[in-house]
MDAnalysis code that builds the backbone (N, CA, C; Angstrom):
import MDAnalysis as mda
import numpy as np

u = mda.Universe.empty(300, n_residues=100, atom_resindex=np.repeat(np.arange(100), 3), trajectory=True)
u.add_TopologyAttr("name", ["N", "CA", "C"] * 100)
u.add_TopologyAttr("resid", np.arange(1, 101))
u.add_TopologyAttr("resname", ["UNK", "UNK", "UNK", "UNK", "UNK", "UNK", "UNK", "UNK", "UNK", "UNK", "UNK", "UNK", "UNK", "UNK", "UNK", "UNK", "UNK", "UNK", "UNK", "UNK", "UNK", "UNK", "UNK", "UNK", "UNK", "UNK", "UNK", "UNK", "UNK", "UNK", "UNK", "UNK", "UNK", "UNK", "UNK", "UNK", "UNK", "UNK", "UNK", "UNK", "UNK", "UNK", "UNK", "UNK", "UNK", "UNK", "UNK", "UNK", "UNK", "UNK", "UNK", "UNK", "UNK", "UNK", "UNK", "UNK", "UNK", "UNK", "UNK", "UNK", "UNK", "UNK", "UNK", "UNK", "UNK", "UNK", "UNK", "UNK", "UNK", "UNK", "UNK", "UNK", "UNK", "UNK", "UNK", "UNK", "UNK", "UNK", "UNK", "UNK", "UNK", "UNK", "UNK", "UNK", "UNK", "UNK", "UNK", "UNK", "UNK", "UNK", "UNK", "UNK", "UNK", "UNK", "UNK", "UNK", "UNK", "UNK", "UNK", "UNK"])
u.atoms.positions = np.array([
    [11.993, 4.669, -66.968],
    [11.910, 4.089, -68.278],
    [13.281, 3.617, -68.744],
    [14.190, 4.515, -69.461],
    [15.218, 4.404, -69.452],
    [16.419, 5.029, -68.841],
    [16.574, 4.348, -67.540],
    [16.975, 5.254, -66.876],
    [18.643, 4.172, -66.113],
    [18.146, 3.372, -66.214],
    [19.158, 2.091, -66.195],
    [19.758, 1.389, -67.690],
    [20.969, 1.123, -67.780],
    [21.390, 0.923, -69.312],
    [22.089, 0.051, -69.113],
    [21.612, -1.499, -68.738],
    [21.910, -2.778, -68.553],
    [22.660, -3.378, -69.873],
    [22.127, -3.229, -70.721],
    [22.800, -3.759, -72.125],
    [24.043, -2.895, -72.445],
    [24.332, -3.739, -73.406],
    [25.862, -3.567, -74.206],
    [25.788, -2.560, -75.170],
    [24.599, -2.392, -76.254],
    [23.745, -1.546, -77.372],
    [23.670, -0.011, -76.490],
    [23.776, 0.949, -77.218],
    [23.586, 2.099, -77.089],
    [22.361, 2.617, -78.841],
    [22.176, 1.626, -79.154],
    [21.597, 1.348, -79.887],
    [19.658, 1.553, -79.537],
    [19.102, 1.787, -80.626],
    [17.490, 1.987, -80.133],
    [16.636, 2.637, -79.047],
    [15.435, 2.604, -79.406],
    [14.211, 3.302, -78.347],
    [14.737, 3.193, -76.815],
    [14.753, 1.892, -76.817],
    [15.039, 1.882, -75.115],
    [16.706, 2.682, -74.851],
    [17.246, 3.035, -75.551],
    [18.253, 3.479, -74.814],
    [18.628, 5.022, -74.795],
    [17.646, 5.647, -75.545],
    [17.706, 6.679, -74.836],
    [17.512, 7.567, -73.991],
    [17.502, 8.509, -73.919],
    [16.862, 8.921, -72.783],
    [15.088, 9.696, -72.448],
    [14.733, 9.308, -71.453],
    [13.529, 9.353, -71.202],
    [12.600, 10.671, -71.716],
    [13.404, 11.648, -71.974],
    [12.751, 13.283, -72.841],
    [12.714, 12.423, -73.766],
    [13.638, 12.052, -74.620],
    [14.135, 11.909, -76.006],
    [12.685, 10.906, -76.346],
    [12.864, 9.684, -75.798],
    [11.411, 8.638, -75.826],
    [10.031, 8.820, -75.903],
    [10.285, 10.361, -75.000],
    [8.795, 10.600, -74.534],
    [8.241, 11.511, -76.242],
    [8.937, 12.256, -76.780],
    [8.978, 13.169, -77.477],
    [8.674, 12.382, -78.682],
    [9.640, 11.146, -79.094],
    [9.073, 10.364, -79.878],
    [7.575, 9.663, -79.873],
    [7.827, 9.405, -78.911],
    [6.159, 8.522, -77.888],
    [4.945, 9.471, -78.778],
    [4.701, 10.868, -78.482],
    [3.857, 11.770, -78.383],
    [3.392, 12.354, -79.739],
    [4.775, 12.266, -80.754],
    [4.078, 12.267, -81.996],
    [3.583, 11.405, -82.780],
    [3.901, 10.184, -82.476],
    [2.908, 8.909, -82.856],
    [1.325, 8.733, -82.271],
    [1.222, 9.505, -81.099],
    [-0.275, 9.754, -80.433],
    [-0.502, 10.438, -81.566],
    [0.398, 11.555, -81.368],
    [-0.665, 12.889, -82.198],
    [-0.987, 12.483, -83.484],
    [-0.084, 11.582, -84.442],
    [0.052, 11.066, -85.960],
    [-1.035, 10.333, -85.840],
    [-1.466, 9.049, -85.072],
    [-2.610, 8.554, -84.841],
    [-3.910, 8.991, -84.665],
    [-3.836, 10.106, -84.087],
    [-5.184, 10.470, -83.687],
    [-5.359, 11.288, -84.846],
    [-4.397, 12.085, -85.256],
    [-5.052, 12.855, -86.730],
    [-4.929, 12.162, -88.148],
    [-4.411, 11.141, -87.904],
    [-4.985, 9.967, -89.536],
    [-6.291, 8.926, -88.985],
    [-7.072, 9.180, -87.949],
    [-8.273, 8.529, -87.479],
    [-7.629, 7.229, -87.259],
    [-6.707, 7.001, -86.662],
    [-7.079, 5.358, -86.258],
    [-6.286, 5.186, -84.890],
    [-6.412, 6.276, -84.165],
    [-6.535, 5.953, -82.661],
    [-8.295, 5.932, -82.204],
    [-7.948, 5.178, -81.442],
    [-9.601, 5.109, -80.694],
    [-9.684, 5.703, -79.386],
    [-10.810, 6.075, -78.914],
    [-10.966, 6.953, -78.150],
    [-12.578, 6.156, -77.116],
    [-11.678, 5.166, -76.054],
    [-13.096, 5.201, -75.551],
    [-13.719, 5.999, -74.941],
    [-15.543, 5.767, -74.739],
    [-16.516, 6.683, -74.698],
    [-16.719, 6.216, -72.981],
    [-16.846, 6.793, -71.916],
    [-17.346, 5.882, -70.384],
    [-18.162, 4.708, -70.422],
    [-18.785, 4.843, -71.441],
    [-19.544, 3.173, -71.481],
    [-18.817, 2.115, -72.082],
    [-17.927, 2.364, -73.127],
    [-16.809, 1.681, -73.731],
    [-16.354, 1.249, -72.509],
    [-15.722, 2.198, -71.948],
    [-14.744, 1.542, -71.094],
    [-15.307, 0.578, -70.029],
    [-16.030, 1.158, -69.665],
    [-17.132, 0.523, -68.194],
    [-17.087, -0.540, -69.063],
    [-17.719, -1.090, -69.702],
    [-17.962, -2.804, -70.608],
    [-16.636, -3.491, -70.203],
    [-15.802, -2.465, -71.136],
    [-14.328, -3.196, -71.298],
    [-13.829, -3.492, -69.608],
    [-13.633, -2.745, -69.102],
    [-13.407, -2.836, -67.471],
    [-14.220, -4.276, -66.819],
    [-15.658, -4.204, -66.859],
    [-16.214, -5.256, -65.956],
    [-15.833, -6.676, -66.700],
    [-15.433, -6.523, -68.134],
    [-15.059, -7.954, -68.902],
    [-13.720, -8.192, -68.509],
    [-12.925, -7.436, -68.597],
    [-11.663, -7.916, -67.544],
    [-11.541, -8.280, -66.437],
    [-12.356, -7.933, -65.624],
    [-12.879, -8.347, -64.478],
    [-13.433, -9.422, -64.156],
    [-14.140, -9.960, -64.360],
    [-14.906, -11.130, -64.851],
    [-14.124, -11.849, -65.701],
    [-13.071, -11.701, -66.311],
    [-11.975, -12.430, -67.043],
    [-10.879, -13.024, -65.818],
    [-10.620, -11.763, -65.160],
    [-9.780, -12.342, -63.969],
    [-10.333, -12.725, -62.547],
    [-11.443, -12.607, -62.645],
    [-11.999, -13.223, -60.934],
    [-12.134, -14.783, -61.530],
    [-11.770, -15.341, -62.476],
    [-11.922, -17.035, -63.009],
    [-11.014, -17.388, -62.573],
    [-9.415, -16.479, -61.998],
    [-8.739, -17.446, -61.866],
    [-8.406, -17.221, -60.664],
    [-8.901, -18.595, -59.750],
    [-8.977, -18.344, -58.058],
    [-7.384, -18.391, -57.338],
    [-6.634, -19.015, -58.035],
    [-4.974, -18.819, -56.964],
    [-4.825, -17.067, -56.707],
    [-5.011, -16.488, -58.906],
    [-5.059, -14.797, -58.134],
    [-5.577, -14.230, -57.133],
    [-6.895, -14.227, -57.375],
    [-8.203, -13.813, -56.569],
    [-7.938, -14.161, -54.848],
    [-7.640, -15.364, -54.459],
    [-6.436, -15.756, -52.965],
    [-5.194, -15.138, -52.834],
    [-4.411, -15.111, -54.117],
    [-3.220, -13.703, -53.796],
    [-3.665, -12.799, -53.346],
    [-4.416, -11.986, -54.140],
    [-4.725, -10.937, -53.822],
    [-5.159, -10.453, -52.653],
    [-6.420, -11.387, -52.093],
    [-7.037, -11.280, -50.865],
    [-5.921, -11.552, -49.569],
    [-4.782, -12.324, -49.692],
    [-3.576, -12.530, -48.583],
    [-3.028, -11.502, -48.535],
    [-2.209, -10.666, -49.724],
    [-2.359, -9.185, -49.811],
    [-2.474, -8.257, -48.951],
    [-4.006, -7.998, -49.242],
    [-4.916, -7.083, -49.076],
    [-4.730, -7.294, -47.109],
    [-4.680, -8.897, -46.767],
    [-5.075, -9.181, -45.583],
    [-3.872, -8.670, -44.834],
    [-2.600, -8.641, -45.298],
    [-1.573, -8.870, -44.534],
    [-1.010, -7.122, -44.767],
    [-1.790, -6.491, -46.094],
    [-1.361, -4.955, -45.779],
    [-2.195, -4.330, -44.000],
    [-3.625, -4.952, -44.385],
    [-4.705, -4.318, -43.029],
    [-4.012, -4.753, -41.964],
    [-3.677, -5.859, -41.357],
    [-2.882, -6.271, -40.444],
    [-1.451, -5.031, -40.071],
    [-0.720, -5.164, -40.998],
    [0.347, -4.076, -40.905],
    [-0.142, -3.408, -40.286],
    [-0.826, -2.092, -40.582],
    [-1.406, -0.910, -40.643],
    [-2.043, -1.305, -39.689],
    [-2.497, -2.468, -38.976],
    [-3.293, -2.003, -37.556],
    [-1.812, -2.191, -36.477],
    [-1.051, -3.049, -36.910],
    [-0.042, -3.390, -36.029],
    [0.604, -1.702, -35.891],
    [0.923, -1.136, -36.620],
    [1.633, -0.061, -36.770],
    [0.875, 0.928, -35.948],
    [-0.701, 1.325, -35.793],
    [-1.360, 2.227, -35.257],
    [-1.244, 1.341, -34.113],
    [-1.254, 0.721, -33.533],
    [-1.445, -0.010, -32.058],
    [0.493, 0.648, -31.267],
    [0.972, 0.167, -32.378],
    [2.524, 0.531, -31.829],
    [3.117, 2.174, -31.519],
    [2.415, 2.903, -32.398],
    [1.757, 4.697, -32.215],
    [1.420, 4.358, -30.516],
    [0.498, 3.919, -30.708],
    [-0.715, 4.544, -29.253],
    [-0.143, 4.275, -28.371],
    [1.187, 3.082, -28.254],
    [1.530, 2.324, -27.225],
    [2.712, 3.349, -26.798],
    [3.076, 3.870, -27.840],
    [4.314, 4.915, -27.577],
    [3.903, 6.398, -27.343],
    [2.532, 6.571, -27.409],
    [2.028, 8.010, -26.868],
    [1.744, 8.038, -25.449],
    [1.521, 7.128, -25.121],
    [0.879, 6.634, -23.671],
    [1.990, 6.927, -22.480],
    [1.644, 7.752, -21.393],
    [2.844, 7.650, -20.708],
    [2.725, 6.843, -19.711],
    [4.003, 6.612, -19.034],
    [3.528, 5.189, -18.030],
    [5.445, 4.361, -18.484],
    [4.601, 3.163, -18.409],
    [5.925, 1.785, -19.085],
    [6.244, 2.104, -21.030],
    [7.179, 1.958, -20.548],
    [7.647, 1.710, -22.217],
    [7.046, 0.343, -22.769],
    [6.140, -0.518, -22.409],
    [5.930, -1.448, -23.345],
    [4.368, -1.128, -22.944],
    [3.929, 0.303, -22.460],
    [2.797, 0.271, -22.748],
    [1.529, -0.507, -21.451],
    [1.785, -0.965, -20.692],
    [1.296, -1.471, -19.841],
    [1.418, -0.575, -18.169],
    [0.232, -0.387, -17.541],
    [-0.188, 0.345, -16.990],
    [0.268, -0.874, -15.396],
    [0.742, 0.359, -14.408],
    [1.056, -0.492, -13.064],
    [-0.174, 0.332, -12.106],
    [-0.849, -0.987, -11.447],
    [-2.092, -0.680, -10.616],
    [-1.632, -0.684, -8.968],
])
């Protein structure tokens, strides 16, 4: 949070330190929730709210292609990486290839 102190100000919220923030943070929950005007969703609240964001962001297709290149190029890793395991458990050649 504040844990880097890039600015010139020693001044305000962000610059102190992260107890100090949090401590402030926590009685504004608690002040909120006991003058009634924090809200509190219910699992169906949220479920609504969730699939409308969802349906808010699958509209926009460049994300929806980020994401999926992503997703594609983490699975790739992760098979490259278990293939490079097995190749180095194997005894024999160091690159893994078997002499007949």
């Amino acid at each position: 949070m504040a844990n880097s102190r890039t600015g010139t100000s020693n001044r305000g919220f962000a610059s102190m330190d992260e107890d100090k923030q949090r401590a402030i943070a926590s009685k504004g929950g608690r002040a909120a929730h006991a003058s009634g005007n924090a809200h509190q969703f219910s699992p169906d609240e949220a479920r609504v709210a969730g699939r409308k964001g969802g349906e808010a962001i699958s509209q926009d297709r460049q994300h929806m292609a980020a994401i999926g290149r992503e997703g594609g190029h983490a699975r790739h890793a992760a098979t490259r990486q278990q293939q490079q395991q097995q190749q180095q458990e194997m005894p024999g050649n160091p690159d893994g290839s078997q002499q007949g």
